[in-house]
C-alpha positions in Angstrom: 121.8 115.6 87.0 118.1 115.7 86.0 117.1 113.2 83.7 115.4 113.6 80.3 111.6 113.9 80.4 109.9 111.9 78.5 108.2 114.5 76.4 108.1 118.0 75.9 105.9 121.2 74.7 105.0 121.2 71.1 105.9 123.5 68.7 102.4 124.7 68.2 101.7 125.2 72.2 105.8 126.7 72.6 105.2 129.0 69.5 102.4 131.1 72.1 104.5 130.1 75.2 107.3 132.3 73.6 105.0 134.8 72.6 104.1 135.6 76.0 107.9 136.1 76.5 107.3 140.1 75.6 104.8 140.9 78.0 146.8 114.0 82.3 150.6 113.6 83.8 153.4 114.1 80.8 154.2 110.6 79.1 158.3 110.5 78.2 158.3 108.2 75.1 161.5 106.3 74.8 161.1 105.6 70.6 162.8 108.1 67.7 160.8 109.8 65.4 161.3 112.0 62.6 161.8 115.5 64.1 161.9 118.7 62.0 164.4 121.6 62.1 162.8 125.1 61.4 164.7 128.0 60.7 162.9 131.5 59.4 165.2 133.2 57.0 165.0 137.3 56.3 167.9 138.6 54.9 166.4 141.5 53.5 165.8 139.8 49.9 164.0 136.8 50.8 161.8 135.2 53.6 160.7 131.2 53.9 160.4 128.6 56.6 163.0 126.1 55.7 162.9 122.5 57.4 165.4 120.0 57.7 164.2 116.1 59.0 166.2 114.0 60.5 165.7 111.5 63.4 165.7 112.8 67.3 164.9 111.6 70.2 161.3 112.2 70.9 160.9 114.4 73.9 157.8 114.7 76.8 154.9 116.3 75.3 153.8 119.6 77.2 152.1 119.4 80.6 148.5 118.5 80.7 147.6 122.2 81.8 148.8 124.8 79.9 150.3 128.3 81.8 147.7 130.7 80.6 145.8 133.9 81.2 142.3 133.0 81.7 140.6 129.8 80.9 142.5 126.9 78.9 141.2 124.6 76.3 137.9 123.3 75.9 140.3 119.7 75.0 143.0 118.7 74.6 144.6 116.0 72.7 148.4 115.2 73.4 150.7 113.1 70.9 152.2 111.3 74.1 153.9 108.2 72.8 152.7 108.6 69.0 155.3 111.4 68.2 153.2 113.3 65.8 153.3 117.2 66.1 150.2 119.4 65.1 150.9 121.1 62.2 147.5 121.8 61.0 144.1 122.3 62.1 140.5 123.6 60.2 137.2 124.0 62.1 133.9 122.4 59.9 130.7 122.3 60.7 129.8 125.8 61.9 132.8 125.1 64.3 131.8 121.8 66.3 134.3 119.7 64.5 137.7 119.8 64.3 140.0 118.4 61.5 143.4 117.3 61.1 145.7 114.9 59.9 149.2 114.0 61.3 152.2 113.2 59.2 154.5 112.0 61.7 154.5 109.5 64.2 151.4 108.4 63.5 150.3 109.1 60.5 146.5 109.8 59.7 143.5 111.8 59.0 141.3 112.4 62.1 138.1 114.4 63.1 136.9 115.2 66.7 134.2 116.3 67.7 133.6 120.0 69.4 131.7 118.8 72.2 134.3 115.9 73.7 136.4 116.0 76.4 139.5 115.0 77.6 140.5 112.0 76.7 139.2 112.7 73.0 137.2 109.7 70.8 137.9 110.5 67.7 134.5 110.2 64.9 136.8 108.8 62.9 140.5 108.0 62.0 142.1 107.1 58.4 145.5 105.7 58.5 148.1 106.7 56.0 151.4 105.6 54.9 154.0 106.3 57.7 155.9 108.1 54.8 153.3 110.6 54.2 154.4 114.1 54.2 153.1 117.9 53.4 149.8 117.5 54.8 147.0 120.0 54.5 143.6 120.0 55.5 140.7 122.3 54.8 136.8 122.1 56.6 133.3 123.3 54.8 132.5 126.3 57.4 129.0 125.3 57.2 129.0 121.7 57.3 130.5 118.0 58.3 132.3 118.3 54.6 136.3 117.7 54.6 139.0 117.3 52.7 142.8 116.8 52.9 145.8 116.6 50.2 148.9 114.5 51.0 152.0 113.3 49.5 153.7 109.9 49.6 157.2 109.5 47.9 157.4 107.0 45.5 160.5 105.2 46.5 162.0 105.2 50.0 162.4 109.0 51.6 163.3 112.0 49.8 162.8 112.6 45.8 159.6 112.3 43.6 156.1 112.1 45.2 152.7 111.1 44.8 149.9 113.3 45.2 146.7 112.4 46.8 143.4 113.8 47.6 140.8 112.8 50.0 137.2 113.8 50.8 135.8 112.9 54.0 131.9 113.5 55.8 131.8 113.3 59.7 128.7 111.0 58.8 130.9 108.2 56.5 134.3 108.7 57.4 136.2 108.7 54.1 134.2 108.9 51.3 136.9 108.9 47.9 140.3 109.9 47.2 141.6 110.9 44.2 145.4 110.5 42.9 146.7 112.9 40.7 148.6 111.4 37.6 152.6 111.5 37.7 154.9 112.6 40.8 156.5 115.9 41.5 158.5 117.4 43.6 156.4 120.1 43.7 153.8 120.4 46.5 150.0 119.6 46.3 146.6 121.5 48.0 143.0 120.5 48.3 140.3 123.1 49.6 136.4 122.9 50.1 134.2 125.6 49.9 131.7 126.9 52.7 129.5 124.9 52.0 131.0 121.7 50.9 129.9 121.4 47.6 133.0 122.6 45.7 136.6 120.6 46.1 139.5 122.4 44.3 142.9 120.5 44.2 146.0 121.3 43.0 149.5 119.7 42.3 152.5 121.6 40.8 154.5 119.6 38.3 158.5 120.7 39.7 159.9 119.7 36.1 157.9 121.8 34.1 156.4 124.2 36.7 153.1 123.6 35.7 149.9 123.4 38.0 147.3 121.0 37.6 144.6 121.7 38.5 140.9 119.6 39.3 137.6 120.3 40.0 135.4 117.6 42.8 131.8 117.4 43.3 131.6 115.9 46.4 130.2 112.9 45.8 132.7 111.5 43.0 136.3 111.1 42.7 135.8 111.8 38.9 136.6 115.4 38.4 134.3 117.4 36.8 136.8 119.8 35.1 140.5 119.8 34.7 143.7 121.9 33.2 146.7 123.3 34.1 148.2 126.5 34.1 151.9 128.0 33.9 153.0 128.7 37.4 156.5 128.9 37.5 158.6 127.0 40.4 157.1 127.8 43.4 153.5 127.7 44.8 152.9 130.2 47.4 149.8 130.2 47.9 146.5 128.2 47.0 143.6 129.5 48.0 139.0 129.1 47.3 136.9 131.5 48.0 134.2 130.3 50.7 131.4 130.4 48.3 133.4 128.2 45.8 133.8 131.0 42.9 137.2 131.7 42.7 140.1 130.1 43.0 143.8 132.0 43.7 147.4 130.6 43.1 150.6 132.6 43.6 153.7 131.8 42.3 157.1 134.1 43.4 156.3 136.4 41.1 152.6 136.6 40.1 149.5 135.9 41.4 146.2 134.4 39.5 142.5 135.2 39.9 140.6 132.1 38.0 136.6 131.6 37.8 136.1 128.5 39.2 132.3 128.6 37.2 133.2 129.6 34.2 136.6 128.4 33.7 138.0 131.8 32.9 141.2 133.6 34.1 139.8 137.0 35.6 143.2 138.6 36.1 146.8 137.7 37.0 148.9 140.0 38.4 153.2 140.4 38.7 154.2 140.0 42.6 157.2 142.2 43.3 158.4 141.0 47.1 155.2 138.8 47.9 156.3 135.9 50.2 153.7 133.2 51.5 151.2 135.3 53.0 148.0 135.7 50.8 144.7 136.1 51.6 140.8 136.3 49.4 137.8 136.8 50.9 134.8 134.6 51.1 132.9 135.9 47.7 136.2 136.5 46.0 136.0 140.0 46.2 139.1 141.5 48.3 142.4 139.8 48.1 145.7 140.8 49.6 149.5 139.7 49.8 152.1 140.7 52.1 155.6 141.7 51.6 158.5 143.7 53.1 157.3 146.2 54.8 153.8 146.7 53.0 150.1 144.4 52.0 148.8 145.1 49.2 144.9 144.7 49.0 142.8 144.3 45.6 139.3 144.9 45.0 136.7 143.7 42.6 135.3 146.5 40.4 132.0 146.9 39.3 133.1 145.4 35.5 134.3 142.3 37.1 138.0 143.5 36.8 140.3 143.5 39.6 142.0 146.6 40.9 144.9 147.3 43.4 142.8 150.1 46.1 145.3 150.3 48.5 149.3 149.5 50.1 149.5 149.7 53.3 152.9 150.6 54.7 154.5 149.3 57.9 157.8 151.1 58.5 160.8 149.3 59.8 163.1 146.2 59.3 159.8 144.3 59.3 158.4 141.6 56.9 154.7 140.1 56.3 154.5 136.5 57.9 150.9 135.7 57.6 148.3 137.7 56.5 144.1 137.3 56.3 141.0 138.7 55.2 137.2 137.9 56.8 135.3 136.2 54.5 133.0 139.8 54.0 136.1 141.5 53.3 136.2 144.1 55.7 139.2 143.2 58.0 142.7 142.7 56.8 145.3 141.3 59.5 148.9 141.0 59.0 151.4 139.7 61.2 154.5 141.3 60.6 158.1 139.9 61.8 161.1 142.2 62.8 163.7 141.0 61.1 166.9 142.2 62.8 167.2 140.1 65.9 163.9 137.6 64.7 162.4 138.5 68.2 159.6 140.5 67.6 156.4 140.5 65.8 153.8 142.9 65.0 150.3 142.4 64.7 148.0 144.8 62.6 144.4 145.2 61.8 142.9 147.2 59.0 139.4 148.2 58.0 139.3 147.2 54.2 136.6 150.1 53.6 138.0 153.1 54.7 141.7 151.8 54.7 142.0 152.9 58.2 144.7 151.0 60.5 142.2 149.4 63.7 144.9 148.5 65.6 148.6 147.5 66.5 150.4 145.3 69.1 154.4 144.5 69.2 155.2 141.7 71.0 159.2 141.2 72.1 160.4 138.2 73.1 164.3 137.7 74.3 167.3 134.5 73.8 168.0 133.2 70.6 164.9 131.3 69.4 163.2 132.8 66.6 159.3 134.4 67.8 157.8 134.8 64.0 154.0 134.8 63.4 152.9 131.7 61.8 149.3 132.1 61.5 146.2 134.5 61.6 142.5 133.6 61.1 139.8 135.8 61.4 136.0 135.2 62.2 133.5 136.0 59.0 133.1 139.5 60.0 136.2 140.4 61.3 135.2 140.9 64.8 137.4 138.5 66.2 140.8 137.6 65.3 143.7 134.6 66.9 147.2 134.7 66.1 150.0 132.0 66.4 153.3 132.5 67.3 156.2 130.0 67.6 157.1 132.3 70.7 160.6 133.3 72.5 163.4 131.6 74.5 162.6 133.5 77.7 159.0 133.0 77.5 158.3 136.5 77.7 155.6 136.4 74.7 153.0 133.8 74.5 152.0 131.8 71.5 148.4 132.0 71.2 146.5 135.1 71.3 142.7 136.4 70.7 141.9 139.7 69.7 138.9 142.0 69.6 138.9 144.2 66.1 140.0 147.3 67.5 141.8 146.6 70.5 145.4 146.6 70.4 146.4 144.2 73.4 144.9 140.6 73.3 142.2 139.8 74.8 143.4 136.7 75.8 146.6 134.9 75.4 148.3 131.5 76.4 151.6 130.7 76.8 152.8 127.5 75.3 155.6 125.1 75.9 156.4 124.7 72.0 155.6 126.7 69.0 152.2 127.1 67.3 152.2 125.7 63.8 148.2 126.1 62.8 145.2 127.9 64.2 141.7 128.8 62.7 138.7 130.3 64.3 135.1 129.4 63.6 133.1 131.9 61.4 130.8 133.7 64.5 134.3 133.8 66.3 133.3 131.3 69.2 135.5 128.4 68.6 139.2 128.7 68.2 141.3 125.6 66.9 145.4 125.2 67.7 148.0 123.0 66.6 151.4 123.0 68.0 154.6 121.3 68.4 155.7 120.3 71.9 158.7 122.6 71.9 160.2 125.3 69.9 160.1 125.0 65.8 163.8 125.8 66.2 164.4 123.1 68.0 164.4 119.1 66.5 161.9 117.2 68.6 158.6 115.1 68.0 155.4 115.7 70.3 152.7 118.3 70.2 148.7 118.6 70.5 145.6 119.8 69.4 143.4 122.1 70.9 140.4 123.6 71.0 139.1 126.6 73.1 136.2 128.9 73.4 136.9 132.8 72.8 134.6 133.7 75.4 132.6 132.4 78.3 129.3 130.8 76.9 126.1 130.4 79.3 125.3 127.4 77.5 127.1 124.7 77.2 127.3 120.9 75.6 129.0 118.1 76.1 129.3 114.5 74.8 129.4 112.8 71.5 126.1 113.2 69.4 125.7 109.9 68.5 122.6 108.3 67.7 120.8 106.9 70.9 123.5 108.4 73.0 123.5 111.0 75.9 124.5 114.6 75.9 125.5 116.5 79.4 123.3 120.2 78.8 124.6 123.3 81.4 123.2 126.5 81.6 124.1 129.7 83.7 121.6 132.8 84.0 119.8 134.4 86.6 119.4 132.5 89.9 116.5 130.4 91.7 114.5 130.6 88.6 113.1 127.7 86.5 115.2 126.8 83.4 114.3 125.0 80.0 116.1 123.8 76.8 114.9 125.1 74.2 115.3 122.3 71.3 114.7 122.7 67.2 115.8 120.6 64.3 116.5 123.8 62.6 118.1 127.2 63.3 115.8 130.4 63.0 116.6 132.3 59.1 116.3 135.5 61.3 116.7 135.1 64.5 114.4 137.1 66.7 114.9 139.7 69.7 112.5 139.8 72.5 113.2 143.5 73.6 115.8 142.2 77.3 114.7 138.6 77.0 117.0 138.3 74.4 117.2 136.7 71.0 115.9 133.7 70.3 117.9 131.3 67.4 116.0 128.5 66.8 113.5 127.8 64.2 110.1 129.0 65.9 107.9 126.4 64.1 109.6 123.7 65.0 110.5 123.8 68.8 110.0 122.5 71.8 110.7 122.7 75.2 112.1 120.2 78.6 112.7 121.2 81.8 116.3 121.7 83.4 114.8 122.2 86.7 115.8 125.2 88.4 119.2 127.1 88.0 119.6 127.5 92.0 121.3 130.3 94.3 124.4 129.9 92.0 122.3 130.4 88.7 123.3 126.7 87.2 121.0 124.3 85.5 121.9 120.6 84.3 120.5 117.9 82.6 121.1 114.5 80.2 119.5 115.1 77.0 119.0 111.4 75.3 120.2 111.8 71.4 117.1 110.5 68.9 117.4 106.6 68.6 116.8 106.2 65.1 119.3 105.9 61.9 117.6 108.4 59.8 118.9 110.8 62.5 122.2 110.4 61.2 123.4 113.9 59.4 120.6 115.8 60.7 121.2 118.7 62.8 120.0 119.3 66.6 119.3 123.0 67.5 119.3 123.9 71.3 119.6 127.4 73.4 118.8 127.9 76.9 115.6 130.4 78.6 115.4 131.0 82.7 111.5 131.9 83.0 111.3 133.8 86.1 112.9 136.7 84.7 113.0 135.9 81.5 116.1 135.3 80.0 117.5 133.9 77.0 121.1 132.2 77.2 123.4 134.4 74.7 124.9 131.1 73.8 123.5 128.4 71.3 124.4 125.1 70.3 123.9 123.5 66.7 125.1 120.1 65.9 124.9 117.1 63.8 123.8 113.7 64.8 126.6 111.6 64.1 126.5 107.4 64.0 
């Protein structure tokens, strides 16, 4: 690979150069772990996932390679001999992180990078209390912000619980955690907003059903507003708005619209068959809940009231399993069960506008291992949707899919050994994050893994970890035998601009630069080592880069932005 050179074009010079443009082998642990027995219940009055631990022998993770139509995971990170299954996932950072935290096996809170590789290093790991349980996570979209809610029982396994929050920066590792007064045995949530500077936390009191809630800056464990609301029993549903505006709560038989500002209730509204599948967009403006054989959606008014604009009806024994909106609130999709043999599952786009149905696919799987839907996660405008399955007995259906908004077949599916507990898809729709559990949710085992793929080929490509003073591995594909730079900015372009078939260019015109990558030969590839800026006042700064082949011109369609970690 080329090296570096030791200095490029400057911005000035590049601004009129661009101008011109126009004219691993399965491990089999021998230890015991607590496993987990899922069974989906839909007897036509009620719906839940209900899990039963015990301790099982901990079986081989899946293969290192995945059976799969089309490319596999960008990594891949196995349990192996730790046990611990994937049971959740959120992409930060405008996708080029990935978050989780593990609750069995090994218990802990853990973010990787976007641009490692197999083996992963993790940025960081915080160890918890092997008796940690109901962990959640949740990611700023827009930056390295992160936060996670877990719960430790007091005494011994089983009863009363603690509830704790944490925040975390890819730059610091942990930065506080917060525990929330009394135990329960009620469950608890924590989510950030897009971009990182709200943290809404919540922990529902079982005795009294009461929900506490608290308000975080980021930079303090001392909340900056607290109450508590009358909830009832259950908690289906805890959700914040990406901009940080509004938070939603759902009990079993009403849901709750609350100015996270202001302080004020907007609304709350009586749930009739509304199960754990809710949804709000990212400025608080569409919501929607699913049920048996419908989703209701609710729009923000003009007044600032909320009003229910449409139910759309899904005929059939079939009952709403996951449901989500794009944060600009014009794509519902709902992943709908068939109920009668548990085999099937549909999957169903809408277009929130015009409440016209975009699409439809049924997928039927065969034995006697339940194939539910157990997560959807859209891009921020809808364009690009991934659904997780836990998947059939015969294998006939796989467990992760991408769609296209509009097309009814995926684009792209994977078949998985396991079931997939978690997924979540980066807001342009590039990156797609996966966890899963080594073998069926039916089934009582340990193992599992994270993933994290691409949704489509890029023709520019990074990898390595972006520390300070160390080295990232650059690739580009375009048009062959022609000379190739990297384009390189501290900052993204506010409107990115398009040079007529060139392409558009992303990065921040005033502040660019230029190295060469040589040429991209008969095969149209390019390579170089790119040397990470040396200095500690790097750290938290972001590094833009996108590709150009000069001879044509062509701009890569992919571009990378990341921040320089220590």
């Amino acid at each position: 690979m080329a090296k570096c050179p030791g200095a490029g074009v400057t911005g000035f010079v590049f601004l009129s150069f661009v101008a011109n443009l126009v004219g691993s082998a399965p491990v089999r642990a021998q230890t015991m772990v607590e496993g987990m027995h899922s069974v989906y219940v839909a007897d036509g009055k009620t719906a839940s996932i209900e899990e039963t631990r015990e301790l099982v022998p901990l079986l081989p993770p899946p293969p290192t390679n995945l059976t799969h139509i089309g490319d596999g995971p960008l990594w891949r990170q196995l349990s192996a001999n730790e046990g611990w299954i994937g049971r959740v996932v959120s992409l930060g950072d405008r996708g080029t992180q990935v978050f989780t935290e593990f609750d069995t096996g090994a218990d802990r809170a853990e973010l990787v990078s976007g641009f490692d590789a197999t083996p992963v290093s993790p940025l960081f790991n915080d160890p918890q209390a092997l008796t940690s349980d109901y962990a959640k996570v949740s990611a700023a979209r827009d930056t390295s912000a992160y936060v996670s809610c877990r719960q430790i029982p007091v005494s011994g396994v089983g009863g009363p619980r603690n509830t704790f929050v944490s925040k975390y920066s890819a730059t610091g590792g942990l930065d506080w955690s917060y525990q929330f007064a009394g135990s329960t045995t009620g469950p608890g949530r924590a989510v950030i907003s897009r971009d990182g500077t709200r943290i809404v936390a919540g922990m529902l009191e079982s005795t009294t059903g009461t929900l506490q809630v608290r308000v975080f800056s980021p930079g303090s464990n001392v909340p900056i507003f607290s109450t508590s609301f009358v909830n009832g029993s259950q908690l289906k549903a805890f959700l914040l708005s990406g901009d940080g505006s509004t938070l939603y709560f759902a009990s079993a038989t009403a849901c709750t619209i609350w100015n996270v500002t202001t302080h004020q209730t907007v609304g709350s509204f009586v749930l009739i068959n509304a199960l754990d599948c809710h949804a709000i967009s990212g400025d608080g403006g569409v919501f929607c809940y699913g049920g048996y054989n419908n989703v209701d959606v609710w729009e923000r008014q003009a007044a600032g009231n909320y009003l229910r604009t449409y139910q759309w009806a899904v005929p059939g024994q079939v009952v709403c399993g996951k449901v989500d909106v794009s944060a600009d609130g014009s794509t519902i999709v709902a992943g709908f069960n068939v109920w009668d043999h548990s085999l099937a599952v549909q999957i169903l786009a809408l277009d929130v506008p015009t409440k016209t149905q975009l699409s439809s696919d049924t997928a039927t799987g065969a034995g006697t291992l339940q194939n539910i839907v157990s997560d959807v996660a859209l891009s921020a405008n809808g364009d690009r949707f991934v659904v997780g399955l836990w998947g059939d007995e015969a294998g006939l259906v796989p467990e992760l899919r991408f769609y296209m908004r509009g097309r009814n077949a995926p684009m792209v599916s994977f078949n998985y050994p396991g079931s997939i507990n978690d997924v979540d898809i980066s807001p342009d729709g590039h990156r797609v994050a996966v966890a899963s559990k080594s073998t069926h949710a039916n089934i009582s085992a340990g193992g599992g893994a994270i993933d994290l793929y691409t949704f489509s080929d890029d023709d520019l490509v990074v990898h390595g970890l972006p520390h300070v003073g160390g080295h990232l591995s650059i690739e580009m594909s375009s048009v062959p035998n022609s000379p190739a730079r990297l384009l390189v900015a501290p900052l993204a372009a506010l409107h990115p601009t398009v040079f007529g078939n060139v392409g558009t260019l992303y990065l921040n015109r005033q502040t660019m630069y230029s190295l060469s990558m040589g040429m991209t030969g008969a095969h149209g590839h390019a390579a170089m080592n790119f040397v990470m800026p040396s200095i500690p006042g790097a750290i938290g700064t972001t590094l833009c880069f996108q590709g150009l082949a000069t001879s044509p011109r062509r701009f890569t369609h992919s571009w990378v932005r990341l921040t320089v970690v220590p």
